[in-house]
C-alpha positions as CSV (number, residue, x, y, z in Angstrom):
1,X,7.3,90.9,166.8
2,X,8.2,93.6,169.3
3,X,7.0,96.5,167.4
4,X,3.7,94.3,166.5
5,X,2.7,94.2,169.8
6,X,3.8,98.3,170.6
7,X,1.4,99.2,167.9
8,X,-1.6,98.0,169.0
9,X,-1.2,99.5,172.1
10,X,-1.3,103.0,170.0
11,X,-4.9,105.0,170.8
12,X,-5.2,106.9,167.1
13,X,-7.2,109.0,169.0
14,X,-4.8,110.5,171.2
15,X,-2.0,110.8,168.6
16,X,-4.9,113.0,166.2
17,X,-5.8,114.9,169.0
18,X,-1.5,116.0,169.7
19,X,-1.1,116.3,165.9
20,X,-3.4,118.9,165.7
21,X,-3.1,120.8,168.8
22,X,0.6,120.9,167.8
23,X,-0.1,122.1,164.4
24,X,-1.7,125.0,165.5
25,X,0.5,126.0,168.2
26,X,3.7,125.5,166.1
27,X,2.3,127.4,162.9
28,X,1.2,130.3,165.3
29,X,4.6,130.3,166.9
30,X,6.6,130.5,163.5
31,X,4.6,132.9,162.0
32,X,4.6,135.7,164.8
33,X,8.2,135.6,164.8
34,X,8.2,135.9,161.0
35,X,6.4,138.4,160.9
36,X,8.4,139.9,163.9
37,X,11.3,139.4,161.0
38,X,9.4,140.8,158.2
39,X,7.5,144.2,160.1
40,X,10.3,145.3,162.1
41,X,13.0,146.7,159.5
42,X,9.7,148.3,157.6
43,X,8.6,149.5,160.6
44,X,11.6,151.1,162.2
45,X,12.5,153.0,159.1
46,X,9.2,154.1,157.9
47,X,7.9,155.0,161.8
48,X,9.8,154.1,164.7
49,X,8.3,150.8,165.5
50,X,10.3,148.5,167.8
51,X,12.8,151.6,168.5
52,X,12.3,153.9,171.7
53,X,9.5,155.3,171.9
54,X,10.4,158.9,171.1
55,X,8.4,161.9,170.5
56,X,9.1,165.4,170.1
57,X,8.3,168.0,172.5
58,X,8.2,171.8,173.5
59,X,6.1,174.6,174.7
60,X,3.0,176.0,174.3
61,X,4.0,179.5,172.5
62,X,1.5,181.9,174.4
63,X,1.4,186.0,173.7
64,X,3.7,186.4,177.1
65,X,6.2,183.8,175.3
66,X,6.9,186.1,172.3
67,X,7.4,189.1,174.7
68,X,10.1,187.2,176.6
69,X,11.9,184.6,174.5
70,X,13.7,182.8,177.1
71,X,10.5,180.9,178.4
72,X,10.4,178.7,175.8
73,X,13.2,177.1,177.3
74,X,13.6,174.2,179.6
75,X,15.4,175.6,182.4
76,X,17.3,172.9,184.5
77,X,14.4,172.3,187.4
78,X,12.0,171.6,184.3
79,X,14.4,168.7,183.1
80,X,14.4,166.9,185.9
81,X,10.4,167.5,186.7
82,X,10.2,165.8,183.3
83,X,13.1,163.3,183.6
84,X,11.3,162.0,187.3
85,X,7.8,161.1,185.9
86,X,6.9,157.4,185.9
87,X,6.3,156.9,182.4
88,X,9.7,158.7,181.4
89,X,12.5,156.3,180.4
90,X,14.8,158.7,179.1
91,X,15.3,161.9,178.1
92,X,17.9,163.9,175.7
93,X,17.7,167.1,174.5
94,X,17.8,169.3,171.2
95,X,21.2,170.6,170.6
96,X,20.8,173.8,168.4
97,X,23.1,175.7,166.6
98,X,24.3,179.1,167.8
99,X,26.4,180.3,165.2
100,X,25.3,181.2,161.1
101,X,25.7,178.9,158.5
102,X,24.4,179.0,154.7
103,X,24.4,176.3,152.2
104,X,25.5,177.3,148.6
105,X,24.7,175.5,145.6
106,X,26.0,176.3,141.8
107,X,23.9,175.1,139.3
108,X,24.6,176.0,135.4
109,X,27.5,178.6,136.3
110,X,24.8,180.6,138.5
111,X,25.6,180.6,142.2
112,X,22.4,180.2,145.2
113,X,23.4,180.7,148.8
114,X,20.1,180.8,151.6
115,X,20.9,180.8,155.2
116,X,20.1,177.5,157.7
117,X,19.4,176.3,161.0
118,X,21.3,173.5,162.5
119,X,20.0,171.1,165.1
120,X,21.3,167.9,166.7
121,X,20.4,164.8,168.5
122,X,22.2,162.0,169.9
123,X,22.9,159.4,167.5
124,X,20.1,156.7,168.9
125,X,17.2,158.3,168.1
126,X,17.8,158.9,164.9
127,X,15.3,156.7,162.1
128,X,18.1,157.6,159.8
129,X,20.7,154.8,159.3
130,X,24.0,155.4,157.6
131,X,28.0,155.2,157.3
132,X,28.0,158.5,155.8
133,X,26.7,160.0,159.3
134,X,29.9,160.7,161.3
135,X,32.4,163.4,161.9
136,X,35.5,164.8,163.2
137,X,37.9,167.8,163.6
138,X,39.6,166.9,160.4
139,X,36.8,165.9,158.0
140,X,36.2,168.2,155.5
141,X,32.9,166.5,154.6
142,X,29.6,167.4,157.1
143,X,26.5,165.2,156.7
144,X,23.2,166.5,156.8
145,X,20.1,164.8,157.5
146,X,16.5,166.9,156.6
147,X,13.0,165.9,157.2
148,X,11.4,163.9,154.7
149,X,8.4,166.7,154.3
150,X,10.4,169.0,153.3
151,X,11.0,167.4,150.3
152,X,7.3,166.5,149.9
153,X,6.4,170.4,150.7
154,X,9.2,171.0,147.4
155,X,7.9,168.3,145.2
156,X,4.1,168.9,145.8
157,X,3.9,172.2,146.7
158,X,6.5,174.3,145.1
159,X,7.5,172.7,142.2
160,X,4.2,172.3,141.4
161,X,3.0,176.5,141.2
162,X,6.7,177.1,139.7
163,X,6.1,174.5,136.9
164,X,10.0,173.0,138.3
165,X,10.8,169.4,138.0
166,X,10.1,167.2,141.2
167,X,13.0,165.2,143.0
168,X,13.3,161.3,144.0
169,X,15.3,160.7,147.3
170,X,18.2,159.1,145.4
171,X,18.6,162.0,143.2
172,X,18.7,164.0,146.4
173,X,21.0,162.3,147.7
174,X,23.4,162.7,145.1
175,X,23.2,166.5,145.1
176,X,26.6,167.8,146.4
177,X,26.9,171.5,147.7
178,X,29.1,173.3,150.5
179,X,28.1,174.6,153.8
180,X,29.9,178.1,155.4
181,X,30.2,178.3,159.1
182,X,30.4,181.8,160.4
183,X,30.8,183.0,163.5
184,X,33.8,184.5,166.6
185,X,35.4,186.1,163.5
186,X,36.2,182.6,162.2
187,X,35.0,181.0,158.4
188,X,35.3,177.4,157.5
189,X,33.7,175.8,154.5
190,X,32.6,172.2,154.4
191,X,31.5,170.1,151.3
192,X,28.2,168.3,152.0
193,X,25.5,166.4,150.8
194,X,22.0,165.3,152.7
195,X,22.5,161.5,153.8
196,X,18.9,160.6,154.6
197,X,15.3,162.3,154.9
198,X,14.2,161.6,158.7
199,X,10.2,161.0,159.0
200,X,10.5,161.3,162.6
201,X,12.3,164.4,163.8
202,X,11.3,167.9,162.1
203,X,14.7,169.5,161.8
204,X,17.6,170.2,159.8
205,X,20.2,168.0,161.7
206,X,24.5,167.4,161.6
207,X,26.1,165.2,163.6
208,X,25.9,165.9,167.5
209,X,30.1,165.7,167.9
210,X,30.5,168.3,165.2
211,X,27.5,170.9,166.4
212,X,28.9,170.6,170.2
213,X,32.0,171.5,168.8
214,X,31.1,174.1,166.0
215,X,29.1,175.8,169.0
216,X,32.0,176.2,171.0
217,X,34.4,177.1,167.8
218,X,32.1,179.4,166.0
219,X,29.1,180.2,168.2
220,X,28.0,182.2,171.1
221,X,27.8,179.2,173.5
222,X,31.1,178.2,175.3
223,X,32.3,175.0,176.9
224,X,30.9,175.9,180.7
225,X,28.2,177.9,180.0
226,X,24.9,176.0,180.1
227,X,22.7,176.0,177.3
228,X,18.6,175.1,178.2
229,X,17.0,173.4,175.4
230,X,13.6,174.3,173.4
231,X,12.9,171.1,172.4
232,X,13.3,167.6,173.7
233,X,13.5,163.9,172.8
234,X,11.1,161.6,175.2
235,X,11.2,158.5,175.6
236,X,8.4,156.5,176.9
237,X,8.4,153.6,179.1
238,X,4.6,152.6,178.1
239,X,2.7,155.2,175.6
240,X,-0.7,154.2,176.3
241,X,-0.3,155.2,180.0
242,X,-2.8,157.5,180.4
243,X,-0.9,160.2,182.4
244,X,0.8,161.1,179.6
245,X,-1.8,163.2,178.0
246,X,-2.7,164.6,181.5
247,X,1.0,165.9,182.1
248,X,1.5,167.3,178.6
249,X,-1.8,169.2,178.7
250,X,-1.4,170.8,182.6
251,X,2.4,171.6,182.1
252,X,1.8,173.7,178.9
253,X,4.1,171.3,177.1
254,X,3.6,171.1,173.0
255,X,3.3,167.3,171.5
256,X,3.0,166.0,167.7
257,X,-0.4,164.0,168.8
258,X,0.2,162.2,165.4
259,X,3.6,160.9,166.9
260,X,2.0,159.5,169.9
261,X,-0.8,158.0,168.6
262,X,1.9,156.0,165.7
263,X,3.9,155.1,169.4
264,X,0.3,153.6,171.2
265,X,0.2,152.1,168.0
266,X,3.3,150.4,168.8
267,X,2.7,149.2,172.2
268,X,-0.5,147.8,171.1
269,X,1.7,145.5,168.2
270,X,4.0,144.8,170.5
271,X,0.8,143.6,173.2
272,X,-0.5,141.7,170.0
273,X,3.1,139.6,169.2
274,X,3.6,138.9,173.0
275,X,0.0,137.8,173.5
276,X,0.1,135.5,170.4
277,X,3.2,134.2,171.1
278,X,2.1,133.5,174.6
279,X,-1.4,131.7,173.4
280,X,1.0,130.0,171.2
281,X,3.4,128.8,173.4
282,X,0.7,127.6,175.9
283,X,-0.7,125.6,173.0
284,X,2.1,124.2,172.6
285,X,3.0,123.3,175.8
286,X,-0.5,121.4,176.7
287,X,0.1,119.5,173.3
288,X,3.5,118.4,174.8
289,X,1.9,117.4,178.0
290,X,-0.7,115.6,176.4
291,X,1.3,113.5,174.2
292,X,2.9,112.7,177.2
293,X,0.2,111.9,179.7
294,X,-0.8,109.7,177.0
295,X,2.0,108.0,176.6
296,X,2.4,107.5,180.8
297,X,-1.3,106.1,180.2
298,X,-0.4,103.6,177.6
299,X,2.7,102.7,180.0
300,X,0.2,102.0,182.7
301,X,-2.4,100.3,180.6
302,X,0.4,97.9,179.5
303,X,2.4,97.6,182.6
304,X,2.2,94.0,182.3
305,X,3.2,93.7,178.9
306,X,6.5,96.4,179.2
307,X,7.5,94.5,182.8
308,X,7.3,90.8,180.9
309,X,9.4,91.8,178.5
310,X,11.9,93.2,180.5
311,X,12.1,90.2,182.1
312,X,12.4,88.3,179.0
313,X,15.4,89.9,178.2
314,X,14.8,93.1,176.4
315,X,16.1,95.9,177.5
316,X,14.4,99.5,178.1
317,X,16.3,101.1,175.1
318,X,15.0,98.4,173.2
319,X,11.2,98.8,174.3
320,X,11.5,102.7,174.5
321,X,12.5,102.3,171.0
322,X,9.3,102.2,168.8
323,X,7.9,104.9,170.8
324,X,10.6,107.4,170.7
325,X,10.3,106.9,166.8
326,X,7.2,107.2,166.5
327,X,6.8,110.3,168.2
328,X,9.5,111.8,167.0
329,X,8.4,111.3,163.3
330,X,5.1,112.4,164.0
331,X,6.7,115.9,165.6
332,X,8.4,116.2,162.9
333,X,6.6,116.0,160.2
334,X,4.1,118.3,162.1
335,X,6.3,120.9,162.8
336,X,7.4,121.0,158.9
337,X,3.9,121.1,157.9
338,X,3.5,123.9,160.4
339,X,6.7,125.9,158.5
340,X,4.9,125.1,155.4
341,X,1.4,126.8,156.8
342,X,3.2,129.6,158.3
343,X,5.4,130.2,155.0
344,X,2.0,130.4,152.8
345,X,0.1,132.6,154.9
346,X,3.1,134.7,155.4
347,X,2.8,134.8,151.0
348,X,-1.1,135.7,151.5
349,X,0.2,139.1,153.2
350,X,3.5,140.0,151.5
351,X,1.3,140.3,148.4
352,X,-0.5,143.1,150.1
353,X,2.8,144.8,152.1
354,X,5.4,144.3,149.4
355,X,3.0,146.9,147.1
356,X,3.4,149.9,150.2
357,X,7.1,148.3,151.7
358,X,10.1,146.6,150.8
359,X,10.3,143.6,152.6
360,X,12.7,140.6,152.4
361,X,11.6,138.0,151.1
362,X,14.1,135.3,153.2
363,X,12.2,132.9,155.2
364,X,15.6,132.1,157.7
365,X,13.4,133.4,161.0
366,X,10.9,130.1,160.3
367,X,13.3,127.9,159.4
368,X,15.6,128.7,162.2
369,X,12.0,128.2,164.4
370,X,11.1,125.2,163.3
371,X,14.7,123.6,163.7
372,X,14.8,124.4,167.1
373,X,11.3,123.4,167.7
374,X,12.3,120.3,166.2
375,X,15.7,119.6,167.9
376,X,14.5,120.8,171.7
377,X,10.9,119.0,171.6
378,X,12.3,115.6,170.3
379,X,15.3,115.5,172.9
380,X,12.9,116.2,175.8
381,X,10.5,113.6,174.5
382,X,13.4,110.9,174.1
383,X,14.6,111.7,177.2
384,X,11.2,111.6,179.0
385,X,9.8,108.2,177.1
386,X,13.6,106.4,178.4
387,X,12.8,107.7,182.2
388,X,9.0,106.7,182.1
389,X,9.8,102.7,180.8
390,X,12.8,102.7,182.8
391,X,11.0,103.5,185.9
392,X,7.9,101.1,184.6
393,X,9.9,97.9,184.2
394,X,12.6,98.2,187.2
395,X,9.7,99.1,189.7
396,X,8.9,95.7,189.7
């Protein structure tokens, strides 16, 4: 009899109008932050996305440069002119060998030695991921990390006018060979074998721990003597401010414009998530208030009817009841649906991604969403549709 007389006092209108609202707000919601999920490993590995945002930089070489060397160094005031600018988050520099070191290779009982150049950054801003890439004074293994072109200049270039066979990463990967450090009248041979192909940083690279030390063992550079860098690591607080480009161009500094165009690129992903999720959030936040204002109105439509039977002897658990269920069925059925929307568009994409990246397939970022869409939005309701009769049938 109870419930009889709730449900007529039920506008369909009003519940249609919070069942889509929420429908769009919650599928909006759950499928940014999959595809948050699904775009950021591909997107950190293949470019940097969602890391710092780092580019490379050095100087202009001019025809005074190659007279005198040392200017294409970054003496200390130049450091911290750079380090001081607005849009600079952070700064490291380019570690660079100073001692020799040649890789040899044998291959069907022949022998190959060419000489190299070893650089090094700090670990973070590396795109290159691994437990192969660490070092210390007693490992007789050194990792080396090489830029992925390199191996695209070999395969599609070289190989190609000397009729050799190409090579995939994995078989790279597998290729063992030693690495003879010479230098101070000192000789140490390493075993080593490239642990990754970085599409960010143009350099042959070994662990930063085992450069600052083989400088220092081997090199010219000792522990207190200062060594000025020739390239450096920025990191940008914003990379569409448009004082960037002014400072690079009047301080005669040397950018890979490719690399800062990928990182506007980034900022302006980033803007698009946040701003969706924002729209999305707001949608679903006047959906909640509407339901709600509703519901107050339906209160004070039927204030007679709630206080009467109050005073008949049912209590406000008992006429909160109905509402609270229905409400709460209604959320969550919508919100499922809204997973279910989210899950299939999110198919409608991964057909066209999955053929350029490997993405995972999982779907835990929605379901996670939607479970604690569900559980937060149906305890606030239940909480608020107890106060509102409570305060309806005691006022009088």
């Amino acid at each position: 009899m109870l419930y009889k007389l709730q449900r007529k006092t039920l506008i369909p209108i009003q519940l249609t109008g919070y069942i889509v609202t929420l429908l769009v707000g919650v599928s909006i919601v759950l499928l940014a932050v999959q595809a948050y999920y699904d775009l950021r490993p591909v997107l950190t590995e293949q470019t940097g996305v969602f890391k710092a945002h780092t580019v490379t930089v050095s100087k202009n070489i001019t025809i005074y440069k190659t007279v005198n060397k040392k200017n294409i160094y970054f003496d200390n005031k130049e450091l911290k002119k750079i380090e001081q600018q607005p849009f600079i988050k952070n700064i490291a520099c380019f570690n660079t060998a100073t001692f020799n070191a040649k890789a040899a290779i044998r291959f069907e009982g022949q022998s190959m030695i060419t000489d190299l150049f070893f650089e090094s950054v700090p670990d973070e801003y590396l795109d290159v991921q691994s437990t192969e890439w660490q070092w210390d004074s007693t490992s007789g293994f050194l990792p080396v990390i090489i830029p992925e072109d390199y191996l695209n200049l070999y395969n599609f270039g070289f190989a190609e006018s000397q009729s050799l066979p190409v090579i995939s990463k994995n078989l790279l990967s597998q290729v063992t060979f030693n690495i003879i450090v010479e230098g101070n009248g000192k000789r140490k041979i390493y075993n080593s074998r490239i642990i990754g192909l970085s599409g960010k940083i143009n350099s042959i690279l070994v662990p930063d721990k085992f450069l600052k030390w083989a400088n220092v063992e081997f090199g010219t550079q000792s522990t207190t003597s200062e060594s000025h860098p020739s390239r450096l690591l920025l990191e940008f607080t914003d990379a569409n401010d448009e004082r960037i480009p002014h400072f690079i161009e009047t301080n005669g500094l040397n950018i890979n414009k490719a690399e800062l165009e990928a990182n506007k690129i980034v900022s302006l992903l980033r803007f698009v998530l946040i701003f969706v999720l924002v729209i999305a959030a707001i949608v679903i936040t006047l959906s909640v208030s509407f339901i709600i204002m509703s519901f107050n109105l339906i209160i004070q439509k039927n204030r007679k009817l709630f206080v009467n039977l109050y005073q008949i002897g049912y209590t406000t658990s008992q006429i909160a009841k109905y509402y609270k269920w229905v409400i709460s069925i209604i959320t969550a059925l919508d919100i499922i649906i809204a997973a279910l929307l989210a899950s299939f568009t999110r198919s409608i994409y991964l057909k066209k991604l999955t053929n350029i990246f490997e993405i995972d397939s999982n779907l835990i970022p929605v379901t996670i969403s939607a479970s604690v869409l569900i559980i937060t939005i149906l305890v606030t309701y239940n909480h608020i549709i107890h106060r509102i009769v409570s305060h309806t049938v005691k006022a009088d």
